[in-house]
TIVEX-228535 format. One record per residue (C-alpha): residue in one letter; x, y, z. Coordinates in pm, 1 decimal, always signed. Example, Ala and Ser with C-alpha at 12.3 -4.5 7.8 and 13.67 -1.06 7.14 Angstrom:
<rs>
<r><rest>A</rest><xx>+1230.0</xx><yy>-450.0</yy><zz>+780.0</zz></r>
<r><rest>S</rest><xx>+1367.0</xx><yy>-106.0</yy><zz>+714.0</zz></r>
</rs>
This chain:
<rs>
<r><rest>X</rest><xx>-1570.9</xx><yy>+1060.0</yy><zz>+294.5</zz></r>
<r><rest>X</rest><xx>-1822.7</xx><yy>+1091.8</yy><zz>+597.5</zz></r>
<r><rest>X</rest><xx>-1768.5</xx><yy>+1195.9</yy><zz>+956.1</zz></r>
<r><rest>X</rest><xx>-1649.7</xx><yy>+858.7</yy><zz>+1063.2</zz></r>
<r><rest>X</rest><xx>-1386.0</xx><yy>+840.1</yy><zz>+805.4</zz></r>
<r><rest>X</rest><xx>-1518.8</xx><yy>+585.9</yy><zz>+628.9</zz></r>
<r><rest>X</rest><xx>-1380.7</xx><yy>+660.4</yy><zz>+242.5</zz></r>
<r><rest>X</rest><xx>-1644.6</xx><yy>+427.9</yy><zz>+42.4</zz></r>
<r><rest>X</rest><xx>-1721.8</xx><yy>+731.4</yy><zz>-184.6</zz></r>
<r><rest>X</rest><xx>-1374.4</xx><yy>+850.8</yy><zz>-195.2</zz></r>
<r><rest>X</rest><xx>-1229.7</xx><yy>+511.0</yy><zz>-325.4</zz></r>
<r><rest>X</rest><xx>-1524.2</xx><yy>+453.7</yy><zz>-582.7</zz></r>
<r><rest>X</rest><xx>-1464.3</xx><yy>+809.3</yy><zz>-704.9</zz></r>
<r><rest>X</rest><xx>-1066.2</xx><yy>+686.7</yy><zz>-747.3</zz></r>
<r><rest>X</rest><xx>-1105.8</xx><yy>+388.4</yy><zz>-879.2</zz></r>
<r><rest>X</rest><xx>-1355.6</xx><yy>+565.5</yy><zz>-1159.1</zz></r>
<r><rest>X</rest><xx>-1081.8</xx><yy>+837.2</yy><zz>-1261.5</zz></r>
<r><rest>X</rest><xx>-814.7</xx><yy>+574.5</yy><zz>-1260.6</zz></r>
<r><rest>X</rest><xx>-1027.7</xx><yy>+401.9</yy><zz>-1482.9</zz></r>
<r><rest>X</rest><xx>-1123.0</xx><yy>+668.1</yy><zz>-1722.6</zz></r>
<r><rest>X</rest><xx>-746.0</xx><yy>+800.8</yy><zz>-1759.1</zz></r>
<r><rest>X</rest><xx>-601.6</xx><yy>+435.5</yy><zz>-1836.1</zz></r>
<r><rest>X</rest><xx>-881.8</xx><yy>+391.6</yy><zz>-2153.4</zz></r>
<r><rest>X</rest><xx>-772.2</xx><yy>+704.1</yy><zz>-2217.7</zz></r>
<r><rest>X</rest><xx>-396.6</xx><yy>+610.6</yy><zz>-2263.5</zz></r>
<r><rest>X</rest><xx>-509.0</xx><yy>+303.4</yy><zz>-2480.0</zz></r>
<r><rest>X</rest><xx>-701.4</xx><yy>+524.7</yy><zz>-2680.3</zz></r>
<r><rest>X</rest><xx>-435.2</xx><yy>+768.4</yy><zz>-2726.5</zz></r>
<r><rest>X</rest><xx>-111.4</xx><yy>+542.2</yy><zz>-2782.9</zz></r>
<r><rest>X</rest><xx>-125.9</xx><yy>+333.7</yy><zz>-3079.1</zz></r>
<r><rest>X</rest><xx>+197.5</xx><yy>+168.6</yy><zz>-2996.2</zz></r>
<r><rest>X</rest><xx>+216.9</xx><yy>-202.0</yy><zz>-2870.6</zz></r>
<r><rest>X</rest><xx>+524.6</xx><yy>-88.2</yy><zz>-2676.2</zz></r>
<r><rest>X</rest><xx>+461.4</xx><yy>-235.2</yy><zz>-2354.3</zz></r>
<r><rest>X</rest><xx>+744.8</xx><yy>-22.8</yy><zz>-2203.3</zz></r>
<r><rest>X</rest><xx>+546.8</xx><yy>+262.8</yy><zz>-2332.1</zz></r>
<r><rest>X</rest><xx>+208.9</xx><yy>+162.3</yy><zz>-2132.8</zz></r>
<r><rest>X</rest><xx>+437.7</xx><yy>+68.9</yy><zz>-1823.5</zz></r>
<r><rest>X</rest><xx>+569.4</xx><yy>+464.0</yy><zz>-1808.5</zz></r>
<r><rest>X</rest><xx>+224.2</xx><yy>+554.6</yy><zz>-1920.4</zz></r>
<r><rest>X</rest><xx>+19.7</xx><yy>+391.2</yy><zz>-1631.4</zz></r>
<r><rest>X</rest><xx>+274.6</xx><yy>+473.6</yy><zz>-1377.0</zz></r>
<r><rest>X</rest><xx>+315.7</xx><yy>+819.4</yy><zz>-1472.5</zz></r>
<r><rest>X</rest><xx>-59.8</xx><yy>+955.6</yy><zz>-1540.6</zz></r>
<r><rest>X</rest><xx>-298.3</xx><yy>+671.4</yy><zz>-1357.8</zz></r>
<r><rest>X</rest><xx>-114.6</xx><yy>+568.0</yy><zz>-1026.6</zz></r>
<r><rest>X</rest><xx>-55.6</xx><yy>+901.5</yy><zz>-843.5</zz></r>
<r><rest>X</rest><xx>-475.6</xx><yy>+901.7</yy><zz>-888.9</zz></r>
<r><rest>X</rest><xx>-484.2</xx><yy>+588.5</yy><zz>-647.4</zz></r>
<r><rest>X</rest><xx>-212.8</xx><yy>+635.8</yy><zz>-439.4</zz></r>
<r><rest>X</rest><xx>-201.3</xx><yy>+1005.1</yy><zz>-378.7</zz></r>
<r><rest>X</rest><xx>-230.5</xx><yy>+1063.3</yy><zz>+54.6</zz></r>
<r><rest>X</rest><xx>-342.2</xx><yy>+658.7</yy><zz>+95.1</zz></r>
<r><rest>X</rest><xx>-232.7</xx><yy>+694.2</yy><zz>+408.3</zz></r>
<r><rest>X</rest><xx>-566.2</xx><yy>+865.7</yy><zz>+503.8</zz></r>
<r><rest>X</rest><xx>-789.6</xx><yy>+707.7</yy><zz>+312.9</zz></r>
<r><rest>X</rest><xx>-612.8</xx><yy>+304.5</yy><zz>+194.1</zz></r>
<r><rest>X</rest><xx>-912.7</xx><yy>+77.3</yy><zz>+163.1</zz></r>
<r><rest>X</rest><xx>-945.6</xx><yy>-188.7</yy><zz>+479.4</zz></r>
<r><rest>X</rest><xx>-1248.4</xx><yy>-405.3</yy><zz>+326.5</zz></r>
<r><rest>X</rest><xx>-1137.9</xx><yy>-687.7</yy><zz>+43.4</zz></r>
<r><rest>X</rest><xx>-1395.8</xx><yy>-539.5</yy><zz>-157.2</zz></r>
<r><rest>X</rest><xx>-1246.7</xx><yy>-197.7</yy><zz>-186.3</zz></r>
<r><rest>X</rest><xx>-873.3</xx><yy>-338.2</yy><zz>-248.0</zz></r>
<r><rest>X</rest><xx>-1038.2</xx><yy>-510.1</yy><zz>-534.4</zz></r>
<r><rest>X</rest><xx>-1197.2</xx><yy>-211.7</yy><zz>-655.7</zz></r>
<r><rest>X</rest><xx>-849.7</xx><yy>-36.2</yy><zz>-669.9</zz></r>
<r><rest>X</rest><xx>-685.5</xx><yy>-311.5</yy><zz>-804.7</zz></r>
<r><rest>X</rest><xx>-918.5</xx><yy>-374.6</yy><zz>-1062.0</zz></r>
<r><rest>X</rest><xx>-762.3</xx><yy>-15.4</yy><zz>-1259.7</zz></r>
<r><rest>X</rest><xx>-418.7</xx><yy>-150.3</yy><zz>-1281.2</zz></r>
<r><rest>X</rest><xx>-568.7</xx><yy>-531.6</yy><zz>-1325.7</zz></r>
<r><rest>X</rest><xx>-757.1</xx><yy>-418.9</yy><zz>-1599.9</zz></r>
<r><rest>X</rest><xx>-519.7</xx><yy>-179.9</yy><zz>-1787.0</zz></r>
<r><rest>X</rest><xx>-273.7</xx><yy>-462.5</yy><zz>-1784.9</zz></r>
<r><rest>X</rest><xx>-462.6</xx><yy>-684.2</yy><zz>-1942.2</zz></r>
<r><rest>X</rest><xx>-535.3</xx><yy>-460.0</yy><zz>-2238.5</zz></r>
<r><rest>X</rest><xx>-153.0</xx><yy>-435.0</yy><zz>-2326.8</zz></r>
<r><rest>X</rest><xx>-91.7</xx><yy>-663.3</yy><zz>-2631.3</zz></r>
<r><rest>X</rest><xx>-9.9</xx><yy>-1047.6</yy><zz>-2544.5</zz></r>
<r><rest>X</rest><xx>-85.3</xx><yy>-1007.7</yy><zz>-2161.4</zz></r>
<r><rest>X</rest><xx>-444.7</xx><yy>-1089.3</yy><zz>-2198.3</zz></r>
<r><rest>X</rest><xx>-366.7</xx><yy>-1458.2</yy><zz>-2145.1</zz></r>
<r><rest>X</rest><xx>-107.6</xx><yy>-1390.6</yy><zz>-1843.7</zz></r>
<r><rest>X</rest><xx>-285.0</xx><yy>-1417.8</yy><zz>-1506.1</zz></r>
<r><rest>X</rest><xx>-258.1</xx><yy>-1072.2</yy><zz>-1309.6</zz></r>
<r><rest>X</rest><xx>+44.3</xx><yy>-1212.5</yy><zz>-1091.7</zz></r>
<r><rest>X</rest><xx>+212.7</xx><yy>-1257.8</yy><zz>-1439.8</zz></r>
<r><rest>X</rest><xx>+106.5</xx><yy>-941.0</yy><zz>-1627.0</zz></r>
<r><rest>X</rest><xx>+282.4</xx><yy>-770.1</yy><zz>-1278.2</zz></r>
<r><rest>X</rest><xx>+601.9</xx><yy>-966.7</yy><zz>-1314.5</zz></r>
<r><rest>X</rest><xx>+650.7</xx><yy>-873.6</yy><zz>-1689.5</zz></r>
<r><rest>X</rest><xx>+560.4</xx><yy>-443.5</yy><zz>-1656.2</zz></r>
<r><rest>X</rest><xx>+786.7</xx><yy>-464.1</yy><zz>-1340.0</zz></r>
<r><rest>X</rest><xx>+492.7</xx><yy>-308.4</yy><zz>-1176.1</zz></r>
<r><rest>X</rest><xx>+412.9</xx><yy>-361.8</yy><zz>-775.0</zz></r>
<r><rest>X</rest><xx>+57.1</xx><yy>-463.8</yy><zz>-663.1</zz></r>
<r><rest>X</rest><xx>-163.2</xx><yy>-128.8</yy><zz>-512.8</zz></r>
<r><rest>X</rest><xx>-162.4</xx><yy>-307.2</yy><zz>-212.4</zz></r>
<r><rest>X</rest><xx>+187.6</xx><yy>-418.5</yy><zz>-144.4</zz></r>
<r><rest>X</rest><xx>+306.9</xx><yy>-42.3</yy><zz>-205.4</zz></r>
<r><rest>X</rest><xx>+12.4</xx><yy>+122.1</yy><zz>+39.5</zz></r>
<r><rest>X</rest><xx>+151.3</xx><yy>-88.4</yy><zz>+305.4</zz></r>
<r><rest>X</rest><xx>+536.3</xx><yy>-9.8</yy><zz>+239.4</zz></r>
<r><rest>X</rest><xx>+427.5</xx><yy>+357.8</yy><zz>+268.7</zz></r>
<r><rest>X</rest><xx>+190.6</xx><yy>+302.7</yy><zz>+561.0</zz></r>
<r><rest>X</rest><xx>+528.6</xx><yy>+158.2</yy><zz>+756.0</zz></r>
<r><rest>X</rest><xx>+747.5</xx><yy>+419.9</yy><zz>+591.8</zz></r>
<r><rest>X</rest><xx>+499.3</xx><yy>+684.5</yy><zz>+753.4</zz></r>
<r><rest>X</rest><xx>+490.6</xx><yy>+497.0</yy><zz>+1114.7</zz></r>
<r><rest>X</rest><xx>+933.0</xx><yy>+539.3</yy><zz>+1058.8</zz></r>
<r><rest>X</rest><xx>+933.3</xx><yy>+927.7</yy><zz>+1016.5</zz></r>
<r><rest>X</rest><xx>+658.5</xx><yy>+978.2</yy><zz>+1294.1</zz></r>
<r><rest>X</rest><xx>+864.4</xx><yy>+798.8</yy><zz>+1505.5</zz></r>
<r><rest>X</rest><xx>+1205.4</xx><yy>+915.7</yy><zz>+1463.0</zz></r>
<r><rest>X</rest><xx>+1060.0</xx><yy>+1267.3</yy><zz>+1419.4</zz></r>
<r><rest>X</rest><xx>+1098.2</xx><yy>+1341.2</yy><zz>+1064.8</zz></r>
<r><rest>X</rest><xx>+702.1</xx><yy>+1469.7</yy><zz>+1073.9</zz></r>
<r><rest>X</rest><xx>+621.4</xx><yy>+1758.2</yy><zz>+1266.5</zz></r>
<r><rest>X</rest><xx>+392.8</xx><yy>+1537.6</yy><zz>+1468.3</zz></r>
<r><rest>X</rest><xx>+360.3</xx><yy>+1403.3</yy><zz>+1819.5</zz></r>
<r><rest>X</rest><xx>+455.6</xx><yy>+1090.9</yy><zz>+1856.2</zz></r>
<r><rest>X</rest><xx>+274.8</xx><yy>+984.2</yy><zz>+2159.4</zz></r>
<r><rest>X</rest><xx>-78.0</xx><yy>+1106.0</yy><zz>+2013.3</zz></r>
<r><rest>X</rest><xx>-27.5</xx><yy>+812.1</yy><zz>+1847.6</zz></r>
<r><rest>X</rest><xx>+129.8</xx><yy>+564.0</yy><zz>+1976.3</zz></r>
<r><rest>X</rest><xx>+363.8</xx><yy>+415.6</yy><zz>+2262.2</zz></r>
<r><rest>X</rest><xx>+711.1</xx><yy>+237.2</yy><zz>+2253.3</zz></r>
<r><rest>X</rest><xx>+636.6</xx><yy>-84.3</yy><zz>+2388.0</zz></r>
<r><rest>X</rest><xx>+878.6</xx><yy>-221.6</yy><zz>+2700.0</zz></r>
<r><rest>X</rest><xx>+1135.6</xx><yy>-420.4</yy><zz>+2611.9</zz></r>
<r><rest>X</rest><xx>+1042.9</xx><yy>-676.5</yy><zz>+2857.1</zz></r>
<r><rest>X</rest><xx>+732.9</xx><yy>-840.0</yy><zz>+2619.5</zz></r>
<r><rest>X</rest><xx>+993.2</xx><yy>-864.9</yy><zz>+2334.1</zz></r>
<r><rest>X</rest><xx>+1068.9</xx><yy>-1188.5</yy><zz>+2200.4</zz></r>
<r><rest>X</rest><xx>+1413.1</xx><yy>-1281.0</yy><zz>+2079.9</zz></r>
<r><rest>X</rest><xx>+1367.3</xx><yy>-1136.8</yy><zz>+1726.5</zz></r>
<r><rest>X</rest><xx>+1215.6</xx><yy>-855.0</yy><zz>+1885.1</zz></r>
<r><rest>X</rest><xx>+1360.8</xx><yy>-443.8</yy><zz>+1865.4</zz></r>
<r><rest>X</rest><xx>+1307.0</xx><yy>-147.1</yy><zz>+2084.0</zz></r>
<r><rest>X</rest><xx>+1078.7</xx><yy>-9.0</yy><zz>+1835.9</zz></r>
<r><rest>X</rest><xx>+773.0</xx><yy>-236.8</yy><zz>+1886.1</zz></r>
<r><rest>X</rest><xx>+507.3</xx><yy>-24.2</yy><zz>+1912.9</zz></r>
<r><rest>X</rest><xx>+166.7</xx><yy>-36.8</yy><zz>+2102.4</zz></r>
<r><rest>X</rest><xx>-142.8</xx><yy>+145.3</yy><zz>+1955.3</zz></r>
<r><rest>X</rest><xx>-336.3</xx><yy>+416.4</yy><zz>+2165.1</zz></r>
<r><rest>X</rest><xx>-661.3</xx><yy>+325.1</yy><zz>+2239.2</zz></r>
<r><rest>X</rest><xx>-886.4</xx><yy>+501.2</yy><zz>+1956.1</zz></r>
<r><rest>X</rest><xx>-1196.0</xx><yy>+642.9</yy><zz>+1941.8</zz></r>
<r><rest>X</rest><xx>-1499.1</xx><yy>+539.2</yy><zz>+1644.8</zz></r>
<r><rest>X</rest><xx>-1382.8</xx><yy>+835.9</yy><zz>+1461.2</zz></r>
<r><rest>X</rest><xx>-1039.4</xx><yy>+731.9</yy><zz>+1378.4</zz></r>
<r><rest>X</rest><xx>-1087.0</xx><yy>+358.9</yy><zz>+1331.4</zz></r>
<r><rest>X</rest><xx>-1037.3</xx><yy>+302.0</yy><zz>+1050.0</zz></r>
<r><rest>X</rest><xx>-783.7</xx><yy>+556.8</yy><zz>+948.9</zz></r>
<r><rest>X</rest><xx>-405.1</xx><yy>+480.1</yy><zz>+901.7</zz></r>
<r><rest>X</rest><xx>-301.5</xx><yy>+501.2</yy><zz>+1240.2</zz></r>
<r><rest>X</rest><xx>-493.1</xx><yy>+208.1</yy><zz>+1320.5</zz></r>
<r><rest>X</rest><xx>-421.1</xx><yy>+24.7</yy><zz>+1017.9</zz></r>
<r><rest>X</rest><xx>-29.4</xx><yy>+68.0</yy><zz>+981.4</zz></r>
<r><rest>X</rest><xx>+56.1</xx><yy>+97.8</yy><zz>+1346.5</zz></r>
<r><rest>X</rest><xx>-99.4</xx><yy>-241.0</yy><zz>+1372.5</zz></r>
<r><rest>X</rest><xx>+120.4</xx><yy>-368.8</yy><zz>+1065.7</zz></r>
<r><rest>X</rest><xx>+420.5</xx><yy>-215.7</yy><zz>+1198.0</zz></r>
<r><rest>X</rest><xx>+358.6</xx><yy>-435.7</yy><zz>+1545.6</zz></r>
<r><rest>X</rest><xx>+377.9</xx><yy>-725.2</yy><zz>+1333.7</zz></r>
<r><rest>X</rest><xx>+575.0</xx><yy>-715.7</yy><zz>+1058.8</zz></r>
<r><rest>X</rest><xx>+880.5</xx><yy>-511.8</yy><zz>+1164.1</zz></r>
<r><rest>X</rest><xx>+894.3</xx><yy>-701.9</yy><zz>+1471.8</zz></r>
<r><rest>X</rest><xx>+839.4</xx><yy>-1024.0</yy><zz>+1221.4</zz></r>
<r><rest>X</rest><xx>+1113.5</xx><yy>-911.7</yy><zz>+977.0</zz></r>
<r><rest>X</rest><xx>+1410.7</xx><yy>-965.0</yy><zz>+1207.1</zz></r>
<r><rest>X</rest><xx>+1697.9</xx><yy>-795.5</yy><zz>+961.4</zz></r>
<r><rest>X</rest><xx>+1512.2</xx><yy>-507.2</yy><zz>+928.0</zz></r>
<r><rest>X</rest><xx>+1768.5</xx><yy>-181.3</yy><zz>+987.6</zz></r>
<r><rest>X</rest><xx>+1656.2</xx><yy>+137.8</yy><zz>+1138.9</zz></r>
<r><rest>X</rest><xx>+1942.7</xx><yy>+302.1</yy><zz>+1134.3</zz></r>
<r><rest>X</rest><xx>+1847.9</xx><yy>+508.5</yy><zz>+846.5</zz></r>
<r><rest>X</rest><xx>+1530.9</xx><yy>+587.9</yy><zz>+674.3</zz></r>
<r><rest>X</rest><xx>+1696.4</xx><yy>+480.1</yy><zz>+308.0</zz></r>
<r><rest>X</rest><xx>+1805.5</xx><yy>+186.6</yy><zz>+512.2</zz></r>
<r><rest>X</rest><xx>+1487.0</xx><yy>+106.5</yy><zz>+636.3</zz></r>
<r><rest>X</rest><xx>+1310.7</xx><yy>+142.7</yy><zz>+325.7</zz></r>
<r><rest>X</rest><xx>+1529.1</xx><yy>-64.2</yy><zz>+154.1</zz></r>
<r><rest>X</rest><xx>+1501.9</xx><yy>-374.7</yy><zz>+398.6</zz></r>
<r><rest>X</rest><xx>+1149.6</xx><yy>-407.5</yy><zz>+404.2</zz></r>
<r><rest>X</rest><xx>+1092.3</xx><yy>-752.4</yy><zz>+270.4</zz></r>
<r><rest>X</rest><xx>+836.5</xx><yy>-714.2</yy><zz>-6.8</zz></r>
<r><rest>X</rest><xx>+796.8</xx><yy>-1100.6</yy><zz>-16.6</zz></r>
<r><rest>X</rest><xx>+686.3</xx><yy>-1115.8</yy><zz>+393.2</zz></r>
<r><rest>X</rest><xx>+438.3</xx><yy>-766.1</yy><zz>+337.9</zz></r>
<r><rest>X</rest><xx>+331.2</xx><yy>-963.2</yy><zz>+38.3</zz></r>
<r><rest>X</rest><xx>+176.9</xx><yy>-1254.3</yy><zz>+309.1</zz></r>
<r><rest>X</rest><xx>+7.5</xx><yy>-965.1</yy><zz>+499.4</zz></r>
<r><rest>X</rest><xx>-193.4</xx><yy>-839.9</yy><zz>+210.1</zz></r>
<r><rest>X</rest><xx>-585.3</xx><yy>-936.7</yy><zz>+241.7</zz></r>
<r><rest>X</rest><xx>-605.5</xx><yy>-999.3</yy><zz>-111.2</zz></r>
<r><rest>X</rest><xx>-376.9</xx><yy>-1184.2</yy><zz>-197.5</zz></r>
<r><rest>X</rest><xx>-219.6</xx><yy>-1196.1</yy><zz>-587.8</zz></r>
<r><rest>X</rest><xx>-188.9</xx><yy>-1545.4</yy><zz>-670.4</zz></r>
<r><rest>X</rest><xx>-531.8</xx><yy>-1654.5</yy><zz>-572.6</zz></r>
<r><rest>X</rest><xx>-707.7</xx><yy>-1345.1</yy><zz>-755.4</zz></r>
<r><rest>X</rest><xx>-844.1</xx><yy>-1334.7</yy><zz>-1100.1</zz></r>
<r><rest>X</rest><xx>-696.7</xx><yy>-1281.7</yy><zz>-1400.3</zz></r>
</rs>
């Protein structure tokens, strides 16, 4: 991580632990029990590559890649998933891209900043937007970015708050009444759309 908040190092560094503790569970479990390597991955590899990715979640294709390539690759190593595309390999573990969850928790941050369940300032961040530019499916918590300097441009603020614009405002039966409501109405298959790298046109 430099000055400018630009993680390169920090999600190369990531991506290299992730990648030495998931040979490490193939090494160490002789089971084919792909239950087993499921609970495994999730348990000892993920919390490396998702831990705070609200700071640091990767904005180039290239970096989502090299994130995804831990969990692509330790997938692929569990016994009869080597001829199952990624997508598949996903859909059989019951596992959630990198991706997909990073921007659930970016929008799940964005909620408690705004109905105050951080101790943070709201309007540091951003503003309500008036309820005059709403569209039909709009909501009175539209939100318009503050204008940001070079040093936080590429941090989450900019990222999610400029998800949240879309998608919640997009996602028209989305309930804020409570944040276990509002977590549980995101639509996975719409956030899916809004991921740069998308999973049925990657590499197995």
């Amino acid at each position: 991580m430099s000055w400018w908040l630009r993680f390169a190092d920090h999600i190369a560094t990531k991506a290299q632990k992730g990648h030495q503790r998931a040979n490490l569970i193939h090494r160490c479990f002789t089971s084919k029990d792909r239950n087993l390597f499921d609970k495994a991955f999730i348990t000892y590899v993920r919390p490396i590559l998702e831990y705070n990715s609200r700071v640091w979640s990767p904005t180039s294709k290239n970096e989502i890649r090299r994130i995804k390539a831990v969990q692509r690759r330790f997938t692929k190593r569990i016994t009869g998933m080597s001829n199952l595309s990624y997508y598949s390999r996903l859909k059989e573990l019951h596992l959630e891209s990198l991706e997909l969850k990073r921007l659930c928790t970016d929008l799940l941050t964005v909620y408690k900043i705004l109905f105050g369940l951080l101790n943070t300032s709201t309007d540091v961040f951003f503003t309500p937007r008036a309820h005059t530019h709403l569209g039909l499916r709009g909501h009175p918590y539209t939100l318009d970015k503050q204008r940001c300097t070079n040093s936080v441009r590429r941090s989450f603020f900019v990222i999610a708050l400029s998800l949240c614009g879309t998608t919640c405002q997009a996602t028209y039966t989305t309930d804020f009444s409570s944040f276990q409501r509002f977590r549980k109405s995101l639509s996975n298959d719409y956030l899916t759309q809004l991921c740069k790298v998308n999973l049925m046109t990657t590499a197995v």
